[in-house]
C-alpha positions in Angstrom: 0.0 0.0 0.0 2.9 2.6 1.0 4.8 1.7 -2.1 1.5 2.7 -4.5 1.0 5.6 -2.5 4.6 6.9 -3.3 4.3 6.2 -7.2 1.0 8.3 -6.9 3.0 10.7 -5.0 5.9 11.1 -7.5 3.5 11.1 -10.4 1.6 14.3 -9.4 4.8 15.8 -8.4 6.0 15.4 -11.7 3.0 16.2 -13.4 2.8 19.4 -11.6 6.4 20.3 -12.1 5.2 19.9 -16.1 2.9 22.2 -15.8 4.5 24.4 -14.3 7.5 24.6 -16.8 5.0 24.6 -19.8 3.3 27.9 -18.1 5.9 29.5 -17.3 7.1 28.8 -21.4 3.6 29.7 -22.3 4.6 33.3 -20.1 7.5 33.6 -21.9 6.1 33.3 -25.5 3.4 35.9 -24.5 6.6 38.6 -23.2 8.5 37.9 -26.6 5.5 38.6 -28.6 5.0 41.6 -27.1 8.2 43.0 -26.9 8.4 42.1 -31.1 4.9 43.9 -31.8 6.7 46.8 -29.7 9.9 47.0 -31.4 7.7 46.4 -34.6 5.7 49.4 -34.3 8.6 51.5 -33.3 8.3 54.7 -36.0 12.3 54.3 -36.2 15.4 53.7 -33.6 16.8 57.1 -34.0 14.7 60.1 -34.8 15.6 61.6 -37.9 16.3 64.7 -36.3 18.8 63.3 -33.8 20.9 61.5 -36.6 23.8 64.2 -37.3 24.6 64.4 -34.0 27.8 63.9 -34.5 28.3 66.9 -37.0 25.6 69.3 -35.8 25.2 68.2 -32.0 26.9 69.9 -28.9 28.9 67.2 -28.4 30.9 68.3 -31.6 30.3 71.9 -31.6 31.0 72.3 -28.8 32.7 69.8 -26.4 35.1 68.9 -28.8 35.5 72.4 -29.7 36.8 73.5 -26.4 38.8 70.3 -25.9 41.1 70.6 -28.7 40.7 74.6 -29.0 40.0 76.3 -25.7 41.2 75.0 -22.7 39.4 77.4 -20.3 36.0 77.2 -22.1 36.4 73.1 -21.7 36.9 73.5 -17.7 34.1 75.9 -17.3 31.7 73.3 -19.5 32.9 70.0 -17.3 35.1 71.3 -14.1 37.6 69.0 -15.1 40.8 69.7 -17.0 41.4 67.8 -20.4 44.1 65.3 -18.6 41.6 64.7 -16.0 39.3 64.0 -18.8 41.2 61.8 -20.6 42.4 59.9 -17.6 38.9 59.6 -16.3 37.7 58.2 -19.6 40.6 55.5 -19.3 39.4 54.3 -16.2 35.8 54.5 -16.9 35.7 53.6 -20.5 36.4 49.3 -20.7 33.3 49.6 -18.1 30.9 51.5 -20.8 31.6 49.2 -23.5 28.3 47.9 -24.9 27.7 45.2 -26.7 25.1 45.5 -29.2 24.1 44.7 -33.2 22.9 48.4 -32.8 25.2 51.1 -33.7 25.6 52.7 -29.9 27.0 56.2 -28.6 30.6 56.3 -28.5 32.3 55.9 -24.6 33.4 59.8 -24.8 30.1 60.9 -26.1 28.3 59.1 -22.9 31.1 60.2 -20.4 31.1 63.4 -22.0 27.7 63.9 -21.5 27.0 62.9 -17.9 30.3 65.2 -17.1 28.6 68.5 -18.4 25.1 67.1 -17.0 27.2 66.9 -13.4 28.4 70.2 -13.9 25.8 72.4 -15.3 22.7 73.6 -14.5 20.9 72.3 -17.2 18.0 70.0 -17.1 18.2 66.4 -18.5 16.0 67.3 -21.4 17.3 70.4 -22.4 20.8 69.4 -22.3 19.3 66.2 -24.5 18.3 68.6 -27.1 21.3 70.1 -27.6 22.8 67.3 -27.7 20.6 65.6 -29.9 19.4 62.3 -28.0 16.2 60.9 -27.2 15.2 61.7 -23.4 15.3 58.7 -22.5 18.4 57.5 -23.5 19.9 60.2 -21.3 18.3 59.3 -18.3 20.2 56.0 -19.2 23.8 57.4 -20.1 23.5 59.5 -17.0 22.6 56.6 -14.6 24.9 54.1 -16.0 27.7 56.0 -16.1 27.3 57.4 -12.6 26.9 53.8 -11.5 30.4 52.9 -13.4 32.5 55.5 -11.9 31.1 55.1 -8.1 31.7 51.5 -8.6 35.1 52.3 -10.4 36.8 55.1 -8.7 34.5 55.6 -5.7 37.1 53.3 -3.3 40.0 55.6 -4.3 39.1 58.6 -4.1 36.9 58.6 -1.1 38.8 56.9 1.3 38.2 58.1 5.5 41.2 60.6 5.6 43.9 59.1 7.6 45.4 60.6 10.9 48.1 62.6 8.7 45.5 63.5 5.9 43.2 64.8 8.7 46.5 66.9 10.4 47.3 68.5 6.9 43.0 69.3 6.7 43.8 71.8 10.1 46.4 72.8 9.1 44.7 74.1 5.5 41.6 75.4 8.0 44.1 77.3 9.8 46.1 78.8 7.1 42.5 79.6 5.1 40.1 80.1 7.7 41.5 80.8 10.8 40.3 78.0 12.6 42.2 75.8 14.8 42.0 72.0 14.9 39.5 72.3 12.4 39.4 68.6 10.6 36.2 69.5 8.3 32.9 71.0 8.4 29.4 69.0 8.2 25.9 69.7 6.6 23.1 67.9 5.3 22.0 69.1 1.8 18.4 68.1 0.8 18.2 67.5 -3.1 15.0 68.0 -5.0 12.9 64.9 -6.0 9.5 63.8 -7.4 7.8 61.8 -5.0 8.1 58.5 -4.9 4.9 56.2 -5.5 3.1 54.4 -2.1 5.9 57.0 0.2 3.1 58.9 1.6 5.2 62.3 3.4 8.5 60.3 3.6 10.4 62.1 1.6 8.5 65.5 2.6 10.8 68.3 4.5 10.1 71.2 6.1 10.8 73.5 3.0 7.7 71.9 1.5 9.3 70.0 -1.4 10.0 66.1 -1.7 14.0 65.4 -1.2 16.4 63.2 -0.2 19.0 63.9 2.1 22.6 64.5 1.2 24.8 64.5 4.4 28.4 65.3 4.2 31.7 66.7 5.3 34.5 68.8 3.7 37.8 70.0 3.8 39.0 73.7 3.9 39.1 73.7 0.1 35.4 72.7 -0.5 36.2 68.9 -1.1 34.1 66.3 0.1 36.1 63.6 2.7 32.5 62.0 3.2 29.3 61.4 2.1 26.2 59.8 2.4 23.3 60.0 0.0 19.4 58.6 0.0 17.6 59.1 3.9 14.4 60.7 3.9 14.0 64.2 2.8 11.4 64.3 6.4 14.1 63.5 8.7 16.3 66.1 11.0 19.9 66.4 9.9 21.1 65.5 13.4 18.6 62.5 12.8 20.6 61.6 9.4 23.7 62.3 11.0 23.0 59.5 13.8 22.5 57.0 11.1 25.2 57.1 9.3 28.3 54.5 9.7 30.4 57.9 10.2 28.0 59.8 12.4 28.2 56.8 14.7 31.9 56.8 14.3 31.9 59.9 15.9 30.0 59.7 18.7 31.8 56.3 19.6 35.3 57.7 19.1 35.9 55.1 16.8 36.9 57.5 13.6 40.5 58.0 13.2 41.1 61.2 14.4 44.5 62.5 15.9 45.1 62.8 19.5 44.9 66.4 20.7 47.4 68.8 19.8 48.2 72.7 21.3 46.5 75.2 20.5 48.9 77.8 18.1 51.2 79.8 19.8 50.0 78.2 23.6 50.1 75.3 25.6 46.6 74.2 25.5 45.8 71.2 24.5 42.1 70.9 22.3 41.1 67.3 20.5 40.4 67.6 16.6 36.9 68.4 15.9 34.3 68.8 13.0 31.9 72.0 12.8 28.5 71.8 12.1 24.8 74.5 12.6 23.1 74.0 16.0 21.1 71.3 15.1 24.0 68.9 15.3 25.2 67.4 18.7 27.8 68.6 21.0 30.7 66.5 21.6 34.5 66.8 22.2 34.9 66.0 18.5 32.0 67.7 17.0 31.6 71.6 17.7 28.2 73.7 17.4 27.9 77.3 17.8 25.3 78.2 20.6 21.5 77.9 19.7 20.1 81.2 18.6 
């Protein structure tokens, strides 16, 4: 009797993972005919006014312009010198390949692009325009390449500062600012948004816009040493700042900051700190001017 019921078993068990394969093949033939009748009653892959781009586009008449021309007019347009350019796009490029039947933007064109989006004031679809692409294809350059050079060069080049680093920080905040012991200065940012679907008043902040919360510190010469992107645009920035793996640092002692030193020109000795608005907390490495 027990051996009958197992064969019974095992049969259904096969016969349901059969139907289970052929649905999910019968899925599959219903997403493929789709996406052909889509591609099928595309009007064309690159709109006809878009297909000189490469003559008549900014990207020519003017990117390239300044790079091989104007030196001066090429930093103003990216913030980035033409070595630092080139070096970037060395770095970045083997990571933008595509691999497609489809004739694809060049790897300067798409880093080329997100650079002046970065560094302008321009929105995405005006700077599209001008630069002759579809909209949505540079929502996708601009996300994929910021993706590749976080994931790249994001490890390198924003590294905790070590004890020297942080020394050499004071001593810039001294020379430029007058500020003692000074090892960087901290601020939340909030950067605009559209709300997000099903987030209710999440991402709501006082100013009465949707945001998310950029939190960060700097050195004397404007240059971030830390960041951290993506909390709610609701919360406080002390709230922020008590989430974050380096806000904690702080308030654990745990960040690698330099024993105190003298004060210049006395004997006093005062611990390395970081300056933030009154909303932050006070502590013996974080220093808040008086509320009000």
């Amino acid at each position: 009797m027990a051996r009958w019921i197992c064969v019974i078993l095992l049969f259904m068990l096969t016969t349901l993972t059969t139907l289970f394969c052929l649905w999910n093949m019968h899925l599959l033939q219903i997403y493929i005919k789709k996406q052909k009748r889509k591609y099928q009653n595309r009007r064309w892959w690159v709109r006809p006014c878009n297909r000189r781009r490469y003559i008549e586009g900014s990207f020519t008449v003017v990117f390239l312009k300044y790079k091989y021309t104007d030196h001066e007019k090429f930093f103003n347009l990216t913030r980035l010198t033409v070595d630092l350019f080139d070096e970037l796009l060395e770095i970045v490029g083997p990571h933008l390949q595509k691999a497609s039947y489809r004739e694809f933007l060049s790897l300067e064109f798409r880093l080329a692009f997100t650079i002046c989006y970065l560094a302008s004031e321009n929105s995405l679809p005006s700077l599209a325009n001008y630069w002759q692409i579809g909209k949505s294809t540079a929502y996708n350059i601009v996300q994929e390449t910021c993706r590749v050079i976080s994931n790249t060069i994001g490890a390198t080049y924003l590294l905790p500062p070590n004890q020297q680093e942080y020394r050499e920080i004071a001593d810039k905040f001294w020379q430029r600012w007058n500020l003692p012991n000074c090892i960087g200065a901290l601020d939340g940012k909030h950067i605009r948004i559209q709300c997000p679907a099903n987030t209710g008043s999440q991402f709501f902040n006082y100013k009465q816009y949707f945001s998310i919360v950029l939190m960060a510190t700097c050195d004397a010469n404007y240059c971030f040493t830390s960041i951290h992107i993506g909390d709610y645009g609701s919360l406080s920035d002390s709230s922020v700042f008590s989430a974050t793996e380096f806000g904690q640092a702080v308030e654990n002692d745990t960040l690698n900051i330099p024993p105190p030193s003298p004060l210049p020109g006395t004997n006093i000795m005062i611990p390395y700190y970081f300056v933030g608005d009154e909303i932050f907390p006070l502590h013996h490495n974080l220093m808040r001017p008086y509320s009000k």
